[in-house]
Residue frames as a rotation matrix with the C-alpha (Angstrom) as fourth column:
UNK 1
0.292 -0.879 0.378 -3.66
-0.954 -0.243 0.173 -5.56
-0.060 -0.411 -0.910 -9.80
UNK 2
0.931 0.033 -0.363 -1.61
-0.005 0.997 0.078 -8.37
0.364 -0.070 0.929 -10.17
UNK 3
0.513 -0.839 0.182 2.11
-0.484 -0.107 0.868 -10.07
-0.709 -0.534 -0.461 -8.91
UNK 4
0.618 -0.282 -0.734 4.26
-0.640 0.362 -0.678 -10.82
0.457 0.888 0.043 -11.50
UNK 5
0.855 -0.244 0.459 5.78
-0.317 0.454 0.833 -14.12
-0.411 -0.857 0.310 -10.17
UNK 6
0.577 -0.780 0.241 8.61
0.607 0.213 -0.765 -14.37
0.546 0.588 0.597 -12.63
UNK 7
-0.014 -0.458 0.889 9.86
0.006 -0.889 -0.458 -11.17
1.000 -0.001 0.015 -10.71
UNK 8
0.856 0.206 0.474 8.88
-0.484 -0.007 0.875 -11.58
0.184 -0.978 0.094 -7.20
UNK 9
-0.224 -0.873 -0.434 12.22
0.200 0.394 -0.897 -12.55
0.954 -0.288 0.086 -4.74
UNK 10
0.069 -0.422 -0.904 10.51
0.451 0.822 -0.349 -12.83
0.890 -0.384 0.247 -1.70
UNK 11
-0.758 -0.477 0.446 10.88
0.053 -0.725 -0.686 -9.09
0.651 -0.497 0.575 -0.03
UNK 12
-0.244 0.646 -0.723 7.50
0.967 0.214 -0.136 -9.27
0.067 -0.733 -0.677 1.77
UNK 13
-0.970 -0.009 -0.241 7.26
0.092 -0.937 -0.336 -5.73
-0.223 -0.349 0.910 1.63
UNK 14
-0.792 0.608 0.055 3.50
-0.448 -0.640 0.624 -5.77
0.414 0.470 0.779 0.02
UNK 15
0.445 0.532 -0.720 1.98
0.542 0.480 0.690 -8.20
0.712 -0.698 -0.075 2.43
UNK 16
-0.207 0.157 -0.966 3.41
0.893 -0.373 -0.252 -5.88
-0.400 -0.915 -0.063 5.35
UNK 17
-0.962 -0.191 0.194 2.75
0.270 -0.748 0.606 -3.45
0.029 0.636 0.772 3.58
UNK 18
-0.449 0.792 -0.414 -0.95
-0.886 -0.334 0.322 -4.19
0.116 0.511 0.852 2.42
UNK 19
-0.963 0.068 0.259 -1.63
-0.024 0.941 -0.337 -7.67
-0.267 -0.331 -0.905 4.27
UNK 20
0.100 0.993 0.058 -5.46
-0.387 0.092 -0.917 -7.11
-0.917 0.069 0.394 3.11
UNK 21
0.572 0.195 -0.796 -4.20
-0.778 -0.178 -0.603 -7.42
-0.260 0.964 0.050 -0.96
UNK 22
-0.013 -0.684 -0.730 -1.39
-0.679 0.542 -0.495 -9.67
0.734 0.489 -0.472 -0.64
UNK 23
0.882 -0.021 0.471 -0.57
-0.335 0.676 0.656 -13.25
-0.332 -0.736 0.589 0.71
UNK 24
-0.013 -0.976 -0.217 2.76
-0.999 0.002 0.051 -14.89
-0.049 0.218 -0.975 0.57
UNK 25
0.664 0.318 -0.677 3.58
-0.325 0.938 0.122 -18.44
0.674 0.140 0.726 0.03
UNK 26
0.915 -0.390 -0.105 5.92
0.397 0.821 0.411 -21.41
-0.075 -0.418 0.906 1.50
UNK 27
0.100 -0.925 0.367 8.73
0.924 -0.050 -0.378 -19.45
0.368 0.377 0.850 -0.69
UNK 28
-0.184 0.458 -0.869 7.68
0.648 -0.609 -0.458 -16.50
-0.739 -0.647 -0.185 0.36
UNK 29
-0.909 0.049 0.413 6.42
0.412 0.244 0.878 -15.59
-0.058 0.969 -0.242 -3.09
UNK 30
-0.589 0.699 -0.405 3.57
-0.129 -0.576 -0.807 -13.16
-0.797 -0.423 0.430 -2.89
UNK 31
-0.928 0.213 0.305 0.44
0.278 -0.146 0.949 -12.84
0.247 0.966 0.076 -4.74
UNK 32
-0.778 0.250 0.576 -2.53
-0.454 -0.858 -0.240 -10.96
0.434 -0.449 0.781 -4.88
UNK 33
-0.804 0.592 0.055 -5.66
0.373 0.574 -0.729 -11.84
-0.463 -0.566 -0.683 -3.08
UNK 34
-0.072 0.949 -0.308 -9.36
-0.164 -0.316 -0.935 -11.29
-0.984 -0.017 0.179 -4.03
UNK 35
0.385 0.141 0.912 -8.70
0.922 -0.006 -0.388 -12.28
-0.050 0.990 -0.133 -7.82
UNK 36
-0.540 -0.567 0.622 -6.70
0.808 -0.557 0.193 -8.69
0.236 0.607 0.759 -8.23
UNK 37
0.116 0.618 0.778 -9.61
0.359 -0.756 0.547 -6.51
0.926 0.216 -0.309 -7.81
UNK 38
-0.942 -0.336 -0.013 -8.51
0.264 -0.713 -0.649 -3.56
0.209 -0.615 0.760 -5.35
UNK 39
0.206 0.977 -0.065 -11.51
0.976 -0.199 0.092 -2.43
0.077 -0.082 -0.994 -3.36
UNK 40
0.388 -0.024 0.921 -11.80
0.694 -0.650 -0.309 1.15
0.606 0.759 -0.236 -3.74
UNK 41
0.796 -0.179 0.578 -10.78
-0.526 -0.678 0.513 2.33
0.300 -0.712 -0.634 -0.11
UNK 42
0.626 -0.533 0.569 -7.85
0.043 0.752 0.658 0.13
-0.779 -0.388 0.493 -0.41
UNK 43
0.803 -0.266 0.533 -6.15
0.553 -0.003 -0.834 1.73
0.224 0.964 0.144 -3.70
UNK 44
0.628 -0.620 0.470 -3.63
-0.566 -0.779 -0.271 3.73
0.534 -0.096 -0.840 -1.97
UNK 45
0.466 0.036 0.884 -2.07
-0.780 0.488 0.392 0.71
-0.417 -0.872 0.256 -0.67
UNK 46
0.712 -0.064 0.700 -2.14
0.473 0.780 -0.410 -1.06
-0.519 0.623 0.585 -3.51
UNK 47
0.574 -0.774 0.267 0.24
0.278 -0.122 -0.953 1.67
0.770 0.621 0.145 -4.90
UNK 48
0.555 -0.592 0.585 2.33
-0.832 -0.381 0.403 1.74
-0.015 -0.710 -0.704 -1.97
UNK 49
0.625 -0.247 0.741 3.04
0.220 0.966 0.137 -1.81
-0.749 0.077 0.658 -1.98
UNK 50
0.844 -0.252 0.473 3.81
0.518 0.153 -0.842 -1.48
0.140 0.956 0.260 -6.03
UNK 51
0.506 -0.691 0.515 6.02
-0.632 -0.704 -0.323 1.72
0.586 -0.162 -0.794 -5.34
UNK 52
0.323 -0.639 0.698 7.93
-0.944 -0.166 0.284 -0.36
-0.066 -0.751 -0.657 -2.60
UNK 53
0.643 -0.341 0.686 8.81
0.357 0.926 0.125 -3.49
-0.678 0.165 0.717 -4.28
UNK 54
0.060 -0.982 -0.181 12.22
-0.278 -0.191 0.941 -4.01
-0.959 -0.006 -0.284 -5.48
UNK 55
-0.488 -0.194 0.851 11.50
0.269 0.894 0.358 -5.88
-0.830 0.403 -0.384 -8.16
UNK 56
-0.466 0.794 -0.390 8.52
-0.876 -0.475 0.081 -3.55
-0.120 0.379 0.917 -9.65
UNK 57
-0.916 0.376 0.136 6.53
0.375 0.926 -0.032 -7.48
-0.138 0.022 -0.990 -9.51
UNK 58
-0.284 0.918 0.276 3.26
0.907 0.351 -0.233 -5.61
-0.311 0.184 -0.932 -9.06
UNK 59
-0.934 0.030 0.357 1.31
0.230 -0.715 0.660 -3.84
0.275 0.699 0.661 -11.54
UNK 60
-0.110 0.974 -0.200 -2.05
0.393 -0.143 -0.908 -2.06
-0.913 -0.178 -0.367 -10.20
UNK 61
-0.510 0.630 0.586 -4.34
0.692 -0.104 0.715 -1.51
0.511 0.770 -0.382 -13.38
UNK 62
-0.764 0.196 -0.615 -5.26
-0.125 -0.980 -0.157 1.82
-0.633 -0.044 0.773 -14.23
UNK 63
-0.203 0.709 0.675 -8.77
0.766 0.544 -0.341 2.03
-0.610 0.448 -0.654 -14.91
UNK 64
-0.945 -0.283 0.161 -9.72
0.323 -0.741 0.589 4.78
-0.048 0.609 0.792 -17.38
C-alpha cells in the first residue's frame, strides 16, 4: 500500500480512518506507515481508507 503524495489534499480521512496504517504530516499530508506492508488483520482498513479518499491517493497492492 502506498500514498500517492502528488494527490493527497489533506482530508485526513485514512489516518481516522486507519490511524494504525497512516500518519499525517505538518501539512497534513498523509502517508503510509510500516514501509506499506498491511498486516494481514488490518487489510480491511486499508481498503476502507483507499475507498474513502477523495483523491483515490492510496493504492493497496493486490497480491496474487
Amino acid at each position: 500500500m502506498r500514498v500517492d503524495q502528488e494527490r493527497c489534499q489533506g482530508h485526513n480521512r485514512c489516518f481516522a480512518l486507519a490511524p494504525n496504517l497512516f500518519d499525517v504530516d505538518d501539512y497534513g499530508v498523509a502517508h503510509e506507515l510500516n514501509g506499506g506492508v498491511v498486516p494481514p488483520d488490518e487489510e480491511h482498513q486499508a481498503r476502507v481508507a483507499a475507498a474513502n479518499c477523495p483523491e483515490f491517493a492510496i493504492l493497496v497492492d493486490e497480491e496474487g
